[in-house]
Biopython code that builds the backbone (N, CA, C, O; Angstrom):
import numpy as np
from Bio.PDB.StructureBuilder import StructureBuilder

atoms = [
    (1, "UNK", "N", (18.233, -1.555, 1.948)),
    (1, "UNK", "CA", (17.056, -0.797, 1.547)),
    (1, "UNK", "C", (16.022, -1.753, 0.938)),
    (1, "UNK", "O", (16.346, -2.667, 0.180)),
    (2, "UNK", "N", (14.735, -1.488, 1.316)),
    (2, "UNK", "CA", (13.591, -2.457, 0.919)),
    (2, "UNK", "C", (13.616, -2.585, -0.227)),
    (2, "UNK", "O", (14.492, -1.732, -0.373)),
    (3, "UNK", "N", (13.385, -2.975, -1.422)),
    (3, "UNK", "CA", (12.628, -3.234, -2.606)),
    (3, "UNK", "C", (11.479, -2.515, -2.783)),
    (3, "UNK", "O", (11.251, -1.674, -3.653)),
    (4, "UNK", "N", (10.571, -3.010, -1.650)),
    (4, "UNK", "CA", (8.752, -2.181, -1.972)),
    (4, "UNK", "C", (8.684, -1.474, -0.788)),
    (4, "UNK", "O", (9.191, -1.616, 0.325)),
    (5, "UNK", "N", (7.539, -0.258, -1.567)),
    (5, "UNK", "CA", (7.147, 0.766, -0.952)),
    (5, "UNK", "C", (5.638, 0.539, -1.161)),
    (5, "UNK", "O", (5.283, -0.252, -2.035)),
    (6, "UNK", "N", (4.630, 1.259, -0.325)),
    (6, "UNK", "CA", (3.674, 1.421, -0.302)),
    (6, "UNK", "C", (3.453, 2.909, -0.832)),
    (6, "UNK", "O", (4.385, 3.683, -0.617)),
    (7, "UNK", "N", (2.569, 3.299, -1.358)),
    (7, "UNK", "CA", (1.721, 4.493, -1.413)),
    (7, "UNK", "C", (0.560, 4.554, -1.482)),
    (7, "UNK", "O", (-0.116, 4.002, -2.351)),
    (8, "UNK", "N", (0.022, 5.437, -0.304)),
    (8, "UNK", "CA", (-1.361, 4.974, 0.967)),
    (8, "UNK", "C", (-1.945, 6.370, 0.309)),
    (8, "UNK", "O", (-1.234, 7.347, 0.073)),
    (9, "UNK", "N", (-3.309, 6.300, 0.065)),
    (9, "UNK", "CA", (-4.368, 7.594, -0.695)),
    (9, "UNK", "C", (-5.035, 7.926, -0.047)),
    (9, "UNK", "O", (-6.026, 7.214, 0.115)),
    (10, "UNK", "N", (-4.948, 8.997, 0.608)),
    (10, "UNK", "CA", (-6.571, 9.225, 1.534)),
    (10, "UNK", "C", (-7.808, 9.125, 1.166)),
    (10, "UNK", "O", (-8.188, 9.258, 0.003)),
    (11, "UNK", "N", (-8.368, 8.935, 1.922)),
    (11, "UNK", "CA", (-10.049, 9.065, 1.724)),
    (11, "UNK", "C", (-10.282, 10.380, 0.930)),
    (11, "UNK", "O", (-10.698, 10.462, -0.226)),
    (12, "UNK", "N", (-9.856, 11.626, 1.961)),
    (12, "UNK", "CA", (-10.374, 12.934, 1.519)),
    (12, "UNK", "C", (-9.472, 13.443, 0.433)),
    (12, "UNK", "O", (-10.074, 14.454, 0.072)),
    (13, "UNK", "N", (-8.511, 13.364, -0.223)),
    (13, "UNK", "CA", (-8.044, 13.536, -1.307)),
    (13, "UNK", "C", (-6.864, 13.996, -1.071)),
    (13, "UNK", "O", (-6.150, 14.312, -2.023)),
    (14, "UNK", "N", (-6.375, 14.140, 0.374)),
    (14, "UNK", "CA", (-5.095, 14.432, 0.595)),
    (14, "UNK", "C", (-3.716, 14.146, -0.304)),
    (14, "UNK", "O", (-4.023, 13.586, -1.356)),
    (15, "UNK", "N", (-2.556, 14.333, -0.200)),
    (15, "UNK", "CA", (-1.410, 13.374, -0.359)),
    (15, "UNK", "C", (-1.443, 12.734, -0.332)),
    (15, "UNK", "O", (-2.083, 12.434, 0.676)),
    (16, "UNK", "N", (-0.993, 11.505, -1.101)),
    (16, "UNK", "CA", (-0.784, 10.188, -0.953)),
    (16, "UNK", "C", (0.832, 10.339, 0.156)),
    (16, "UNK", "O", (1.839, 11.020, -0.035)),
    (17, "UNK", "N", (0.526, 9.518, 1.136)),
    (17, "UNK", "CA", (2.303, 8.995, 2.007)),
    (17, "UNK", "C", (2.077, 7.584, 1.092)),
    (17, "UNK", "O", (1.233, 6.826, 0.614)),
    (18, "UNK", "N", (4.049, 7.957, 1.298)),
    (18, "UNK", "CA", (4.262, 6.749, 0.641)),
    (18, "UNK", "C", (5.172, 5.824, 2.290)),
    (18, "UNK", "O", (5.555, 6.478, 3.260)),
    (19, "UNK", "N", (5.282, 4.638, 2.208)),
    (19, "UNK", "CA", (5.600, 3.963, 3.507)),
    (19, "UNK", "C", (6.976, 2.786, 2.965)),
    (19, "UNK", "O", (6.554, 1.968, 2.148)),
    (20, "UNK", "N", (7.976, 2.678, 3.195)),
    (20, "UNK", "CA", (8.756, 1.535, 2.686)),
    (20, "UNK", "C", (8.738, 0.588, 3.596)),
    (20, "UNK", "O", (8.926, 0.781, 4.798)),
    (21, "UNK", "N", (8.436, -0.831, 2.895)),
    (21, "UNK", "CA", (8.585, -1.912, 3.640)),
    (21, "UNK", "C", (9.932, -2.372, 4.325)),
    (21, "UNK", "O", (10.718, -2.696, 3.434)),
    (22, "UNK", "N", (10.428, -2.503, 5.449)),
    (22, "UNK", "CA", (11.272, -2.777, 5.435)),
    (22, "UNK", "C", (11.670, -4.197, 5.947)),
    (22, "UNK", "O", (11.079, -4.881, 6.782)),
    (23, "UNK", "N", (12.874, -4.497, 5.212)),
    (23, "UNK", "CA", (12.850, -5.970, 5.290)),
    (23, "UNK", "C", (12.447, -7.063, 4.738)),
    (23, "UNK", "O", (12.801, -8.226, 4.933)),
    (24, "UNK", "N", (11.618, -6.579, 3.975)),
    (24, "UNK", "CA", (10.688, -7.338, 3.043)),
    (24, "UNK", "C", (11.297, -7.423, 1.564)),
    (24, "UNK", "O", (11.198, -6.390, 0.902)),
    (25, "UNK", "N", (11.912, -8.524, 0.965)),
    (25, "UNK", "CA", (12.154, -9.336, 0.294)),
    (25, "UNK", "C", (11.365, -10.065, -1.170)),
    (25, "UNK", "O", (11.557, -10.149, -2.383)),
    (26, "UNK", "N", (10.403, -10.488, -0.152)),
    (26, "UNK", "CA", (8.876, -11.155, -1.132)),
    (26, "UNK", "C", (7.577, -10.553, -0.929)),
    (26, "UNK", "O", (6.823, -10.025, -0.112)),
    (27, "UNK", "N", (7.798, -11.069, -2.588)),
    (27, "UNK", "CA", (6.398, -10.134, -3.562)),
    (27, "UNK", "C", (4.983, -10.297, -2.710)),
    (27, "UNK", "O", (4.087, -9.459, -2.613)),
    (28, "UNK", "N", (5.046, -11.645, -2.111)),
    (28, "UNK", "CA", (3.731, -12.020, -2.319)),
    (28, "UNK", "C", (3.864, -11.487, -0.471)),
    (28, "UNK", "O", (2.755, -11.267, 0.016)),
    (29, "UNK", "N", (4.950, -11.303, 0.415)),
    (29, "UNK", "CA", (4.550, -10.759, 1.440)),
    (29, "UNK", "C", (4.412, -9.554, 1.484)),
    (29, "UNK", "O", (3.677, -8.933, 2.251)),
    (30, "UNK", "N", (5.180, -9.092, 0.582)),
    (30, "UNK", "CA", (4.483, -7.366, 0.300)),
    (30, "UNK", "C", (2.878, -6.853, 0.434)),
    (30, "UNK", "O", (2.249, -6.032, 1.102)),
    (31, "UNK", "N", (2.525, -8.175, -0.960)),
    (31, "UNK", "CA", (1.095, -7.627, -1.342)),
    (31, "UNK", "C", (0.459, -8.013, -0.188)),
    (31, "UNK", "O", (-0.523, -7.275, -0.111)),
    (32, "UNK", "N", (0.476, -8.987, 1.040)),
    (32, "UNK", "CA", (-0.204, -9.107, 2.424)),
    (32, "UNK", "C", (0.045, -7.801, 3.054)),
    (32, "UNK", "O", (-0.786, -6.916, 3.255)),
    (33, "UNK", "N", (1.058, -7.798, 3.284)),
    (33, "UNK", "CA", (1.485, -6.091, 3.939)),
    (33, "UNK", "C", (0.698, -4.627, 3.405)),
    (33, "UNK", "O", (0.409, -3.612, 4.038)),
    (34, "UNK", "N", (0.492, -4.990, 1.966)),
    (34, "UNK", "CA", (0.014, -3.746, 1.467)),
    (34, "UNK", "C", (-1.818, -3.966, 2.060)),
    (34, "UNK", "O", (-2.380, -2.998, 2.574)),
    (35, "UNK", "N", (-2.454, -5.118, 1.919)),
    (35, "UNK", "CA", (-3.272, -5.629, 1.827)),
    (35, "UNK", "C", (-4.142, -4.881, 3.723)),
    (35, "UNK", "O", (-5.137, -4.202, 3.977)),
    (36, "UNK", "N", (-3.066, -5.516, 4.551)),
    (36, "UNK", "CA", (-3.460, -5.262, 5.594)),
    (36, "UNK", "C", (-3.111, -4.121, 6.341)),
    (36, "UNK", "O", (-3.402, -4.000, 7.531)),
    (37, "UNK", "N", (-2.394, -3.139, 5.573)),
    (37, "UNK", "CA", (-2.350, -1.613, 5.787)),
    (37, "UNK", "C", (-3.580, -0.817, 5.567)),
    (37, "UNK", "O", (-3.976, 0.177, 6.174)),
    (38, "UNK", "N", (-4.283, -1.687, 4.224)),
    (38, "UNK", "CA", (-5.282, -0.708, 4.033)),
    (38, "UNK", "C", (-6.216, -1.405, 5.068)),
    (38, "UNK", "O", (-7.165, -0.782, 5.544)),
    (39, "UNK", "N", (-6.006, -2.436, 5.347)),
    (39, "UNK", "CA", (-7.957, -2.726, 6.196)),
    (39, "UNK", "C", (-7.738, -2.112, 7.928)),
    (39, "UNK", "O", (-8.726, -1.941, 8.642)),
    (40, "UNK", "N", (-6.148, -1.800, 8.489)),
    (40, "UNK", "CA", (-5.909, -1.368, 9.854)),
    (40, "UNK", "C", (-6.428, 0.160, 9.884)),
    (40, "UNK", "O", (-6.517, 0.528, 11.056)),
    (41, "UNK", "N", (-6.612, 0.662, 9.428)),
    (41, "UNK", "CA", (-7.223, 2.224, 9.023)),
    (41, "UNK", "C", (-8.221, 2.421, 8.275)),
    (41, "UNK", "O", (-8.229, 1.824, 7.198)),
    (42, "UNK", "N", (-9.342, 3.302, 8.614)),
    (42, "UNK", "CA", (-10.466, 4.034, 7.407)),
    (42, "UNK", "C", (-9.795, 5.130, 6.749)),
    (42, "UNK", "O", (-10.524, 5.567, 5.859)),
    (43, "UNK", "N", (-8.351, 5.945, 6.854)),
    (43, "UNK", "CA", (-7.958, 6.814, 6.510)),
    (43, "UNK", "C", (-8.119, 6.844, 4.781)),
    (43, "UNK", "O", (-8.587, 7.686, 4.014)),
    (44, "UNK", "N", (-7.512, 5.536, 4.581)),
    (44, "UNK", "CA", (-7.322, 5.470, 3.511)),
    (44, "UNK", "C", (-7.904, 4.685, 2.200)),
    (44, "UNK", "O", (-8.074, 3.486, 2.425)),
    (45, "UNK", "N", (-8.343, 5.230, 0.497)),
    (45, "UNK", "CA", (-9.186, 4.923, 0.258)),
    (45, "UNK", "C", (-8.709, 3.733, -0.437)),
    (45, "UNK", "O", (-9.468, 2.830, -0.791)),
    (46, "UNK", "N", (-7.180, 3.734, -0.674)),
    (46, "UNK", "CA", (-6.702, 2.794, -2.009)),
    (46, "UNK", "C", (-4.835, 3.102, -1.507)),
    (46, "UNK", "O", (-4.233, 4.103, -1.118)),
    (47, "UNK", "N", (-4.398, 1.558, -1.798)),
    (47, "UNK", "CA", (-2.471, 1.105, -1.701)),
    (47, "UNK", "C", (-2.348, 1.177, -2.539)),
    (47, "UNK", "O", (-3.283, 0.919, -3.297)),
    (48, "UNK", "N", (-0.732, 1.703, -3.184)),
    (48, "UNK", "CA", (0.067, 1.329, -4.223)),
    (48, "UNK", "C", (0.533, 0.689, -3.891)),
    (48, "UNK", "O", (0.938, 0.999, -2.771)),
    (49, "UNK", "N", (0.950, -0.632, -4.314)),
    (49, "UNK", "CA", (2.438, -1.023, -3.962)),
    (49, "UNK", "C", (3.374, -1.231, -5.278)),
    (49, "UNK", "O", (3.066, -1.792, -6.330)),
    (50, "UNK", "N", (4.263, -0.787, -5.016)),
    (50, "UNK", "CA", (6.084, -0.692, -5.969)),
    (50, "UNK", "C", (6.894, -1.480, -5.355)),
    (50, "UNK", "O", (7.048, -1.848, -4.191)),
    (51, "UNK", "N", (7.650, -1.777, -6.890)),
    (51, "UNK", "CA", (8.831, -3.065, -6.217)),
    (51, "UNK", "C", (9.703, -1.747, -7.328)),
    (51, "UNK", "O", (9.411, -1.385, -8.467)),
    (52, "UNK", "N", (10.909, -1.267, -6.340)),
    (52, "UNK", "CA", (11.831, -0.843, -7.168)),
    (52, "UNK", "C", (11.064, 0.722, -7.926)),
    (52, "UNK", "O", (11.521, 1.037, -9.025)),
    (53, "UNK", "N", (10.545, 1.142, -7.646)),
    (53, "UNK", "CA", (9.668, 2.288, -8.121)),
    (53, "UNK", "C", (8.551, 2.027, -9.437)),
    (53, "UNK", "O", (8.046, 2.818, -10.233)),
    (54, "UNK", "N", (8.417, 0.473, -9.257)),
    (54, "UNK", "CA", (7.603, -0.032, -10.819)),
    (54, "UNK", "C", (6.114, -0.211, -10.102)),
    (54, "UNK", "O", (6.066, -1.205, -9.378)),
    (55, "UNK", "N", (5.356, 0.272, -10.145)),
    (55, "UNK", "CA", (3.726, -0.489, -9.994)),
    (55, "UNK", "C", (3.797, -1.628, -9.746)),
    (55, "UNK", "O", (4.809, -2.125, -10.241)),
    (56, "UNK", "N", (3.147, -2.364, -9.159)),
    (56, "UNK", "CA", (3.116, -3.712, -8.893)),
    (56, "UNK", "C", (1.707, -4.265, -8.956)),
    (56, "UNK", "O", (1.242, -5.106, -9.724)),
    (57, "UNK", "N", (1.044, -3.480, -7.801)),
    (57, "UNK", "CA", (-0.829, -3.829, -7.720)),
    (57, "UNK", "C", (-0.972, -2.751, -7.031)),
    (57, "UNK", "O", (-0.098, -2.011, -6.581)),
    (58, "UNK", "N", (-2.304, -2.665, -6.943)),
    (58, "UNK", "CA", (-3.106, -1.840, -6.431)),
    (58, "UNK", "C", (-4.518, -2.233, -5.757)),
    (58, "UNK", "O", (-5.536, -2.651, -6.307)),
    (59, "UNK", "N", (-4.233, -1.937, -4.219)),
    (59, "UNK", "CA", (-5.827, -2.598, -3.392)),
    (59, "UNK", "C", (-6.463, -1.359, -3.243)),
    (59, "UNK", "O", (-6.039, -0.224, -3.022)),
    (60, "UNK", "N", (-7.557, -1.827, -3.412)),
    (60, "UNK", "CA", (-8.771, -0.493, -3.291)),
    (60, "UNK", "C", (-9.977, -0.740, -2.274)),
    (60, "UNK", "O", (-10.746, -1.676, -2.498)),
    (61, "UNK", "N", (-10.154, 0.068, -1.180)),
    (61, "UNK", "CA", (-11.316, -0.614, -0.354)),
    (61, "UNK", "C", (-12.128, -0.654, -0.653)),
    (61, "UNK", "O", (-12.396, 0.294, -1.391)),
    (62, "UNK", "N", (-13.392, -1.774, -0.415)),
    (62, "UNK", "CA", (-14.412, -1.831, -0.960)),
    (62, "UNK", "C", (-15.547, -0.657, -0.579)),
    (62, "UNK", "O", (-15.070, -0.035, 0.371)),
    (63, "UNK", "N", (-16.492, -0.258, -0.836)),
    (63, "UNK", "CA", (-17.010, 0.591, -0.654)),
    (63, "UNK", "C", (-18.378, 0.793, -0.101)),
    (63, "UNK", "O", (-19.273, 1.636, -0.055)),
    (64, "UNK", "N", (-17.978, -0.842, 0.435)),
    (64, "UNK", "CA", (-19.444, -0.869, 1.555)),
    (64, "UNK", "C", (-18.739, -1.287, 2.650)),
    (64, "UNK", "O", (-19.332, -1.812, 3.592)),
    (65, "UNK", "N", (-17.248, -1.084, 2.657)),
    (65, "UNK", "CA", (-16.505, -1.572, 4.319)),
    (65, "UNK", "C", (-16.460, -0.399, 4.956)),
    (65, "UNK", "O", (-16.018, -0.336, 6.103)),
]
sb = StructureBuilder()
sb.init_structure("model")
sb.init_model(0)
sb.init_chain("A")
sb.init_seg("    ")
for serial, (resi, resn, name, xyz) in enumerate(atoms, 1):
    if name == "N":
        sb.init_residue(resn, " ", resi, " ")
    sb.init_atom(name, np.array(xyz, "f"), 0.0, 1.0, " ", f" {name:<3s}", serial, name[0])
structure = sb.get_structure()
């Protein structure tokens, strides 16, 4: 079982889905993973990412992309 999970926010205020990385090990490939989840979609406005159900960071799209 992964370590980190994502939790992806919609634009329109929906549910957040949450997504588990799988396979993923390292921190710092997480935060790429989380990083480039949010820029493959406009769905969404802002990532959580969790290691272990703890906060970790948080990317937020910019708001002129």
């Amino acid at each position: 079982m992964s370590k980190f999970t994502l939790r992806l926010h919609h634009a329109e205020g929906a549910d957040p889905i949450e997504e588990t990385l799988a396979d993923v090990d390292d921190a710092f490939e997480a935060r790429e993973l989380a990083r480039m989840r949010l820029l493959l979609t406009r769905d969404f406005s802002h990532v959580e990412l969790y290691q272990a159900d703890i906060p970790v960071e948080t990317f937020a799209r910019d708001s002129e992309a």
